[in-house]
Residue frames as a rotation matrix with the C-alpha (Angstrom) as fourth column:
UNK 1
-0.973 -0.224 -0.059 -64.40
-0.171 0.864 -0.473 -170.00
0.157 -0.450 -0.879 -227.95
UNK 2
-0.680 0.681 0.271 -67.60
-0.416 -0.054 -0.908 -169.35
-0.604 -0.730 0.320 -227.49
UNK 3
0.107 0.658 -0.745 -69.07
-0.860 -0.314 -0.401 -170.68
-0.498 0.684 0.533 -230.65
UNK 4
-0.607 -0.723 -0.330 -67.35
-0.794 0.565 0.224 -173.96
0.025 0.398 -0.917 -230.60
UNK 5
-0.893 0.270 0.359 -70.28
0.074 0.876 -0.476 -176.06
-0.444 -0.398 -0.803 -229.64
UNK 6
-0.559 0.826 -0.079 -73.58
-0.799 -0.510 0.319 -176.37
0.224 0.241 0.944 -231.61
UNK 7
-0.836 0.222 0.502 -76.76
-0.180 0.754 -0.632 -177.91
-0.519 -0.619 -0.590 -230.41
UNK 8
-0.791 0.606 -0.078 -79.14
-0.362 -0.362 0.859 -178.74
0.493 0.708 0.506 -232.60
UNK 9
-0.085 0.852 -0.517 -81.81
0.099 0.524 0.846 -181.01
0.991 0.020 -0.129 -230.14
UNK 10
-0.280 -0.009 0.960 -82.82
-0.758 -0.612 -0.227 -180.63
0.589 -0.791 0.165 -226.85
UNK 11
-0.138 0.219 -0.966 -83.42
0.056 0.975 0.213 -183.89
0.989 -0.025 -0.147 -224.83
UNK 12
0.690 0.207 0.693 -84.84
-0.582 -0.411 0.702 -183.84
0.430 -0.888 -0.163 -220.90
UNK 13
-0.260 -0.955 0.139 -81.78
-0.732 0.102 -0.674 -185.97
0.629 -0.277 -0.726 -220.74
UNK 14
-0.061 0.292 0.954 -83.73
-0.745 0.623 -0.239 -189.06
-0.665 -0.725 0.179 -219.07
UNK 15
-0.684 -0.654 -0.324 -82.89
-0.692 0.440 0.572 -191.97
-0.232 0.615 -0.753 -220.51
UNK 16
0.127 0.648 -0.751 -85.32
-0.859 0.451 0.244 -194.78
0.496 0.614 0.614 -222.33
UNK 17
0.844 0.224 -0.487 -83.50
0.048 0.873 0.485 -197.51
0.534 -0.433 0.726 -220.04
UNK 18
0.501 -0.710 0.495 -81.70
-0.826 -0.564 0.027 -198.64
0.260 -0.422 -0.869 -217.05
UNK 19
-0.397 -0.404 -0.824 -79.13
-0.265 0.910 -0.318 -201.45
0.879 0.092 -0.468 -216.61
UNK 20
0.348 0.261 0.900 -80.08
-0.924 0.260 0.282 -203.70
-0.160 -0.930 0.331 -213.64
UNK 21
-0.719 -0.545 0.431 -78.11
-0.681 0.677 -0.280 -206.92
-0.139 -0.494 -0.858 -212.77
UNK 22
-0.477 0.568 -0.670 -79.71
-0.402 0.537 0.741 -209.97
0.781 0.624 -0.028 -214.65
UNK 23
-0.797 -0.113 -0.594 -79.60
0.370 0.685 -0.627 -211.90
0.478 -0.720 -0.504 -211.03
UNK 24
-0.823 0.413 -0.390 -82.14
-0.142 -0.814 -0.563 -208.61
-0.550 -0.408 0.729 -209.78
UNK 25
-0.687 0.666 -0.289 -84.79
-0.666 -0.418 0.618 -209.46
0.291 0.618 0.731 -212.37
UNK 26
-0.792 0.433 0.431 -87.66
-0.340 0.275 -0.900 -210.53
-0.508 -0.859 -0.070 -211.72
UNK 27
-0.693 0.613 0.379 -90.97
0.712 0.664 0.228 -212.62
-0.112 0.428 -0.897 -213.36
UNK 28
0.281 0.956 0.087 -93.60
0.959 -0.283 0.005 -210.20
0.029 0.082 -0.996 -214.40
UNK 29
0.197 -0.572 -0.797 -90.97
0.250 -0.756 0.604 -207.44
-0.948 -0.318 -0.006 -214.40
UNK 30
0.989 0.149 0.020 -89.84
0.051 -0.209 -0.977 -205.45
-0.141 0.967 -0.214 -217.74
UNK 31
0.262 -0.919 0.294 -86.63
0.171 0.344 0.923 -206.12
-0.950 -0.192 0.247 -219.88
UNK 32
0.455 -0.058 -0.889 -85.32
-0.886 0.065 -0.458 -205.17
0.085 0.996 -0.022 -223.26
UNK 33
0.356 -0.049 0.933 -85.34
-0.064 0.995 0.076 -208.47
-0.932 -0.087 0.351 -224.78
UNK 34
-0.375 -0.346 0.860 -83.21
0.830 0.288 0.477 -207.97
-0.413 0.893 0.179 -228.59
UNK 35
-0.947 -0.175 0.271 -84.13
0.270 -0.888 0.373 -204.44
0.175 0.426 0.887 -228.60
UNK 36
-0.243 0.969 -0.049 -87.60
0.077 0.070 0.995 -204.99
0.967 0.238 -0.092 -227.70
UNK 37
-0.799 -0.006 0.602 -89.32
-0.582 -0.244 -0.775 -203.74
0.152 -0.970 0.191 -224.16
UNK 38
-0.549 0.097 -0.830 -90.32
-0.257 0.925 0.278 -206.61
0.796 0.367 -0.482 -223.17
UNK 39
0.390 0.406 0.827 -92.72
-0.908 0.022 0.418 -208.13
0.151 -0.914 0.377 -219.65
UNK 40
-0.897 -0.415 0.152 -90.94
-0.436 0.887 -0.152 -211.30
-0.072 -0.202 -0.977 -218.31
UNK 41
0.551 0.795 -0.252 -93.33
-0.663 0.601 0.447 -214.29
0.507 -0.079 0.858 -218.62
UNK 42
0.857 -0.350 -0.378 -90.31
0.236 0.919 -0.317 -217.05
0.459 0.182 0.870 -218.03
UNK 43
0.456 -0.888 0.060 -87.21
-0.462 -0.294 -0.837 -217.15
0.761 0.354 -0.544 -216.55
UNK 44
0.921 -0.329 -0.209 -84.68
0.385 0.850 0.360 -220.01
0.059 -0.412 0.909 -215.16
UNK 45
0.421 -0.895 0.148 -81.23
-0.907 -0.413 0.082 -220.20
-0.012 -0.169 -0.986 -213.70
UNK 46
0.883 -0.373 -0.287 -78.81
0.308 0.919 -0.245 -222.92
0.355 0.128 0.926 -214.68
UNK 47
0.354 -0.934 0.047 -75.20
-0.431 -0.118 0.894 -223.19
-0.830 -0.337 -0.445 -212.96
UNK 48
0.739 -0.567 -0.364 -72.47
-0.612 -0.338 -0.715 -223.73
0.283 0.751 -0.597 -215.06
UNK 49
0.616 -0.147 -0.774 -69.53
0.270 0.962 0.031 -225.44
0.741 -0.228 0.632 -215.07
UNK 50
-0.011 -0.781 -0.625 -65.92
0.981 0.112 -0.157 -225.30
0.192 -0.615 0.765 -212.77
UNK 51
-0.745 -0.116 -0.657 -65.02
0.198 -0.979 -0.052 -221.55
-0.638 -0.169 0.752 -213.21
UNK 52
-0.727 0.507 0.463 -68.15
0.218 -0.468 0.856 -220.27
0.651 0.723 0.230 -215.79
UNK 53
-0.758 0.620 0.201 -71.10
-0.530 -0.407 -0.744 -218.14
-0.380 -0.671 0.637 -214.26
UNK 54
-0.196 0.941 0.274 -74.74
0.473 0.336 -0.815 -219.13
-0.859 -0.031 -0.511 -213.46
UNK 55
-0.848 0.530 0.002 -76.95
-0.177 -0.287 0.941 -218.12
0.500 0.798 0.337 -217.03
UNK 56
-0.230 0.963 -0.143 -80.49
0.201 -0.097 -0.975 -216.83
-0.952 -0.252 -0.171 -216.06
UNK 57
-0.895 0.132 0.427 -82.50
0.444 0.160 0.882 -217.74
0.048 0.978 -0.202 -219.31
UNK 58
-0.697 0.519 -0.494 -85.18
-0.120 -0.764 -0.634 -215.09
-0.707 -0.383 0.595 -219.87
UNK 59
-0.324 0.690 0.647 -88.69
0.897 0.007 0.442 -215.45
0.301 0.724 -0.621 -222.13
UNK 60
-0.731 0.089 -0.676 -90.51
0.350 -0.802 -0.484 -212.21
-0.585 -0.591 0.555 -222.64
UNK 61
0.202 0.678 0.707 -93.47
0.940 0.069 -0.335 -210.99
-0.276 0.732 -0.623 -224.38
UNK 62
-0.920 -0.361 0.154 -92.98
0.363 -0.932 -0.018 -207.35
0.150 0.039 0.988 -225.81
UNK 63
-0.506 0.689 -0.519 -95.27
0.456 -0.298 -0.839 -205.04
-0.733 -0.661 -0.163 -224.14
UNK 64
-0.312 0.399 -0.862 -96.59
-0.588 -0.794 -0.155 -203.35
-0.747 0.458 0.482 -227.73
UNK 65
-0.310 0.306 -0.900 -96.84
-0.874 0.280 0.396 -206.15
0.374 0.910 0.180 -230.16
UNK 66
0.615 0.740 0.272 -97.19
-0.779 0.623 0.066 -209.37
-0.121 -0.252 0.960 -228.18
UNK 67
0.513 -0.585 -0.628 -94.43
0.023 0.741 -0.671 -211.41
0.858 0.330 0.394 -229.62
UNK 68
0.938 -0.345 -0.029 -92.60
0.265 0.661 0.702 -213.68
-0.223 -0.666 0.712 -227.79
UNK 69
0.263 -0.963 0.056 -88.62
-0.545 -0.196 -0.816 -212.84
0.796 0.184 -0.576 -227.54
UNK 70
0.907 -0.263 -0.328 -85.99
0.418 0.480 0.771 -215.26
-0.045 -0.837 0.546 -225.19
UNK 71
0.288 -0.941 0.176 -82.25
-0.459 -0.297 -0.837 -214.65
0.841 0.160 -0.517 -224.04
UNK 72
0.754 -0.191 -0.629 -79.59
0.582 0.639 0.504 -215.74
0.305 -0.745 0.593 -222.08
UNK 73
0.327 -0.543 0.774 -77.32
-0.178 -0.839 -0.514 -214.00
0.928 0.030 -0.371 -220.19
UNK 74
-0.702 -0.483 -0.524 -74.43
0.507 0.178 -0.843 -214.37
0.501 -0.857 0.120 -216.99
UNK 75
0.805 0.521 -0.283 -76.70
0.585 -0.618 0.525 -213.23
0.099 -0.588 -0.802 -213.71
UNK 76
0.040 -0.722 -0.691 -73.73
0.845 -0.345 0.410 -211.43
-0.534 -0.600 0.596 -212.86
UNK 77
-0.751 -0.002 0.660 -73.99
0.556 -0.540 0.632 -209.27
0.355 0.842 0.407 -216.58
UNK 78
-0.752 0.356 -0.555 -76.05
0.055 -0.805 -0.591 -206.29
-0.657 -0.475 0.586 -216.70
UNK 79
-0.263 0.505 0.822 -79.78
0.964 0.165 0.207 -206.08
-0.031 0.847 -0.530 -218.82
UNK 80
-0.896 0.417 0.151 -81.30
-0.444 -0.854 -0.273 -202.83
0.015 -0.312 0.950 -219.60
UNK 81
-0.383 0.910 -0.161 -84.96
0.783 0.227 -0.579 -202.27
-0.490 -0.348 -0.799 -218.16
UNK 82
-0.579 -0.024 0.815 -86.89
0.718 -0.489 0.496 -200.30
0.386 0.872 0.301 -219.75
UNK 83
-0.964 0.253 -0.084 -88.83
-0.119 -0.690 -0.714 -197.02
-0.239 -0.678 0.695 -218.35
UNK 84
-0.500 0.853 -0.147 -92.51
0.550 0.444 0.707 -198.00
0.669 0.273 -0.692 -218.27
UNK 85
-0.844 0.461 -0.274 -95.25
-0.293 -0.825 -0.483 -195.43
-0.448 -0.327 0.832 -217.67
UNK 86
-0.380 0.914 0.142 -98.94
0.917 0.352 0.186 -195.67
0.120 0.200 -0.972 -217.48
UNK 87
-0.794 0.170 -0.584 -101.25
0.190 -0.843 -0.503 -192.96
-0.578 -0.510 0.637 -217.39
UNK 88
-0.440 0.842 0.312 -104.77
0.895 0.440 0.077 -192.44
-0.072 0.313 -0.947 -218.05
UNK 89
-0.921 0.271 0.279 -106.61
-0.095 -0.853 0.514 -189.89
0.377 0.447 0.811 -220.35
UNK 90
0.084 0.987 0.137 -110.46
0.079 0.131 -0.988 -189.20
-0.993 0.094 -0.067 -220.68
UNK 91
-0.882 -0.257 0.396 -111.19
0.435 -0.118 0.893 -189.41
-0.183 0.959 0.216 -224.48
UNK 92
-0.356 0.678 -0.643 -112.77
-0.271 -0.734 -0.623 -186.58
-0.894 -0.047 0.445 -225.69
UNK 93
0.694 0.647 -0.316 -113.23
-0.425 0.013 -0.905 -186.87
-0.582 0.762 0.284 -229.47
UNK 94
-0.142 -0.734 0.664 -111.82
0.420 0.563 0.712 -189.16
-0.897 0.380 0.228 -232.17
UNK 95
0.820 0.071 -0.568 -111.15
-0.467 -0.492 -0.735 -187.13
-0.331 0.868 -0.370 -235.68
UNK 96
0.522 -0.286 -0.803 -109.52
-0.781 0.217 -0.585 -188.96
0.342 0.933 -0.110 -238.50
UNK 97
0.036 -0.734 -0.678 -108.02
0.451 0.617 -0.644 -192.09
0.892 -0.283 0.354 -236.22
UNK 98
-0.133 -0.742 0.657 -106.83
0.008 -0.664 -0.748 -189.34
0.991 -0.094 0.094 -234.05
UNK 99
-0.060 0.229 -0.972 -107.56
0.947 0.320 0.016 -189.86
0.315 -0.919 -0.236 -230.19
UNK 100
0.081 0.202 0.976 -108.42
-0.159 -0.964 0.213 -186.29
0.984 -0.173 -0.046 -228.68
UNK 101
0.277 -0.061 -0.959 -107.22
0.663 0.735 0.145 -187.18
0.696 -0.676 0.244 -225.11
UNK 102
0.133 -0.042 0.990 -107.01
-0.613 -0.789 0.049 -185.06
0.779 -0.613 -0.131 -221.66
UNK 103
-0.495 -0.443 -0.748 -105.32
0.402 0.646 -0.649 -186.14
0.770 -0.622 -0.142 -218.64
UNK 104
0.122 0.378 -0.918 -106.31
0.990 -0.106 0.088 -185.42
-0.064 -0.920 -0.387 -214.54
UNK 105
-0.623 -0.583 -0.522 -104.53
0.559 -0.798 0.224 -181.30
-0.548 -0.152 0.823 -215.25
UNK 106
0.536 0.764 -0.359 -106.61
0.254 -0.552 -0.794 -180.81
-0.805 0.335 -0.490 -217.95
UNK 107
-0.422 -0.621 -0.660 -103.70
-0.678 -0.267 0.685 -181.06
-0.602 0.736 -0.308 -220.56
UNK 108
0.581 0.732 0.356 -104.71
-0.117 0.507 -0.854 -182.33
-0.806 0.454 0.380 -224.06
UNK 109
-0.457 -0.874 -0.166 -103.27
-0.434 0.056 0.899 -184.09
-0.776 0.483 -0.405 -226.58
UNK 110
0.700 0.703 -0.127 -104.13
-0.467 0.316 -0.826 -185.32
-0.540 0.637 0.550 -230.20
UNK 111
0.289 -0.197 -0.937 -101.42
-0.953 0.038 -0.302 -187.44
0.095 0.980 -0.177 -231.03
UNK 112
-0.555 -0.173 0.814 -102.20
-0.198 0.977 0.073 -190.83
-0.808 -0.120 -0.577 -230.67
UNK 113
-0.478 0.241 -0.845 -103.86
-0.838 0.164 0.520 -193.09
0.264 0.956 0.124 -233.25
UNK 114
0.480 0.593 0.647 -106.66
-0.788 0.616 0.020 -195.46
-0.386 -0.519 0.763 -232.07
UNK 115
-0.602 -0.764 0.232 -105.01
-0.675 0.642 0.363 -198.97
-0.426 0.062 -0.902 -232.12
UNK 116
-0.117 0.555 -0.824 -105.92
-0.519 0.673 0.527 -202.00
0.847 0.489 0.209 -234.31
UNK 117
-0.862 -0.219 -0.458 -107.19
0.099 0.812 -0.576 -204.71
0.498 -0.542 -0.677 -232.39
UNK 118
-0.009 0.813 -0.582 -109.68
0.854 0.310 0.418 -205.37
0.520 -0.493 -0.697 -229.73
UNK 119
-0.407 -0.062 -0.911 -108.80
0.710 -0.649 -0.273 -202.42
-0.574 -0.758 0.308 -227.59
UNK 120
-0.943 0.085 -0.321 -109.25
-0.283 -0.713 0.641 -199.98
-0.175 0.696 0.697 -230.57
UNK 121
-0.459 0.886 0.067 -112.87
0.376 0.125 0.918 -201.68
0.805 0.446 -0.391 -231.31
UNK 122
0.011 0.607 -0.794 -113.92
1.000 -0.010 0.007 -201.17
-0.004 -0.794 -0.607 -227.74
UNK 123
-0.347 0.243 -0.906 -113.03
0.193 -0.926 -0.323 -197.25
-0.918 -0.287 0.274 -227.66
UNK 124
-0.952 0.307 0.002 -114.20
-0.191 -0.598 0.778 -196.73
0.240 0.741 0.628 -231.27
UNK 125
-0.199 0.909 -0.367 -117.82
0.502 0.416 0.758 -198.70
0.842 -0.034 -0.539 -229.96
UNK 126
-0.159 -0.050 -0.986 -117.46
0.966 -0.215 -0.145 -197.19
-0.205 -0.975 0.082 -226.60
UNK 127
-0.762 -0.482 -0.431 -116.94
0.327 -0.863 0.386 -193.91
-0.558 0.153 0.816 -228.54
UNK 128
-0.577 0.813 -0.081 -119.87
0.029 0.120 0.992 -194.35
0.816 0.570 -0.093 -231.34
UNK 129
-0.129 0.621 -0.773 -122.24
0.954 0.290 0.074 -195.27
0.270 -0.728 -0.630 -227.76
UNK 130
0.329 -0.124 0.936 -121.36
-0.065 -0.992 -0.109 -191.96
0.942 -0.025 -0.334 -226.26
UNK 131
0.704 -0.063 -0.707 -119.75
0.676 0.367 0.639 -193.37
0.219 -0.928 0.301 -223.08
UNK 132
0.586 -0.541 0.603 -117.64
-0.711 -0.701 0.061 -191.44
0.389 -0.464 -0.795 -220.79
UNK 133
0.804 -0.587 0.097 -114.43
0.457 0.713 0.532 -193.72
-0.381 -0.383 0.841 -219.94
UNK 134
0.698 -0.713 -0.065 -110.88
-0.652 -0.670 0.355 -193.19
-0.297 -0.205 -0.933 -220.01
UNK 135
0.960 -0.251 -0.127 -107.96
0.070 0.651 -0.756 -194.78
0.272 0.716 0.643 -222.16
UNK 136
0.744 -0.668 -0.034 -104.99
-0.172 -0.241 0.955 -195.82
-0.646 -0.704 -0.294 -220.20
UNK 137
0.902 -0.431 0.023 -101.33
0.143 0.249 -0.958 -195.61
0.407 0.867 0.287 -222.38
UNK 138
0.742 -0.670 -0.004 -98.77
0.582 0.642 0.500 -197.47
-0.332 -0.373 0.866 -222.08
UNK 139
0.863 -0.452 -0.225 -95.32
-0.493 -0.655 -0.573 -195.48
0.111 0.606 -0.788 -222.49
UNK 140
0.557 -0.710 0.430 -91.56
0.147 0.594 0.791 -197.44
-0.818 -0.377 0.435 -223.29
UNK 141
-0.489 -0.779 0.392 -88.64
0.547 0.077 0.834 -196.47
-0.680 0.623 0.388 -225.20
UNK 142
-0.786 0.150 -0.600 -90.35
-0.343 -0.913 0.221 -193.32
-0.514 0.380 0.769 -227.01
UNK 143
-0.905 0.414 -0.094 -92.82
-0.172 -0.153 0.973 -195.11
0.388 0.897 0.210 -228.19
UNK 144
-0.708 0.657 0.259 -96.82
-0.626 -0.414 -0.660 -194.72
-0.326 -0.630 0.705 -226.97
UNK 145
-0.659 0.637 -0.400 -100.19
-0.183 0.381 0.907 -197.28
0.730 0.671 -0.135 -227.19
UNK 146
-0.222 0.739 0.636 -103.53
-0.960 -0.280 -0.009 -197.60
0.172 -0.613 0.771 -225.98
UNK 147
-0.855 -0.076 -0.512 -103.58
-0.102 0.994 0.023 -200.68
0.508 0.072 -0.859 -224.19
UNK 148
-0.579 0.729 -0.364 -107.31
0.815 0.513 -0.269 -200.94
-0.010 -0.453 -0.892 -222.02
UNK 149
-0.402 0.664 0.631 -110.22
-0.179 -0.733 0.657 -198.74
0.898 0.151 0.414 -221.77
UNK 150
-0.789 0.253 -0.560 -111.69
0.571 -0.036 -0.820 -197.68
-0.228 -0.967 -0.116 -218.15
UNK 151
0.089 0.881 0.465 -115.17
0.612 -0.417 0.672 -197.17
0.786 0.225 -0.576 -217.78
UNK 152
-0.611 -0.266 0.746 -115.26
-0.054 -0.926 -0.374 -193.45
0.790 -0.269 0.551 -216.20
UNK 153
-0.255 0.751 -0.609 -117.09
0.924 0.375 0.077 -193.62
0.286 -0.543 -0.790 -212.33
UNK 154
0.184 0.088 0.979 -118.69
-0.152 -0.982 0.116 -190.12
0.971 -0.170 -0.167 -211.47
UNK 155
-0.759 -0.301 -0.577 -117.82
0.593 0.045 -0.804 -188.99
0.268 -0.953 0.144 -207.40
């Protein structure tokens, strides 16, 4: 009996999202929007008719690419929210793309990939300069990006 189960992955068992009651969301709050973790920009309630429930129409921007996603949905229905984590490195060194990054503990990590865009010019120029600043990243639904650059104050 003892051999009847095999495991082959190990998961901390915390989940990527949680449901929350459409009626409960909020404007400037996060939502998967069509699969997509999303920041409310928009979002209206219309009543219905005799017996049919209130619809809370939702606009969202996704929090990694920018695009623009809407739904509707009964307030009464559940949405998932996604888990949304910030959390700011110091960047040590960039090698091939690679971000060389250390949090407040002193853990380090090298797998991020400087992002296209404006952010990515500022820490490669910021980086080329020889500034001392810190690169805050955004975490949602397993996936990770450097979204601003803090300039580093000594104490």
């Amino acid at each position: 009996m003892a051999d009847e189960g095999e495991f082959d992955a190990a998961q901390s068992g915390a989940s990527t999202t949680y449901p929350q009651q459409c009626s409960a969301l909020r404007k400037n709050g996060h939502v998967m929007l069509k699969n997509h973790p999303c920041k409310i920009v928009e979002m209206s309630t219309s009543k219905t008719g005799k017996h049919g429930h209130a619809k809370v129409h939702l606009v969202g921007i996704d929090i990694f690419t920018g695009k623009k996603y809407e739904d509707v949905c009964p307030s009464t229905h559940n949405m998932n929210v996604p888990n949304v984590n910030r959390k700011d490195y110091q960047l040590i060194d960039i090698a091939d793309s690679y971000m060389s990054l250390m949090d407040d503990t002193g853990d380090t990590r090298e797998d991020l990939k400087v992002p296209d865009g404006d952010v990515g010019a500022e820490i490669l120029s910021r980086f080329d300069n020889g500034d001392s600043f810190n690169v805050t990243i955004l975490k949602a639904c397993d996936t990770e990006l450097a979204i601003a650059v803090k300039t580093v104050t000594e104490k």
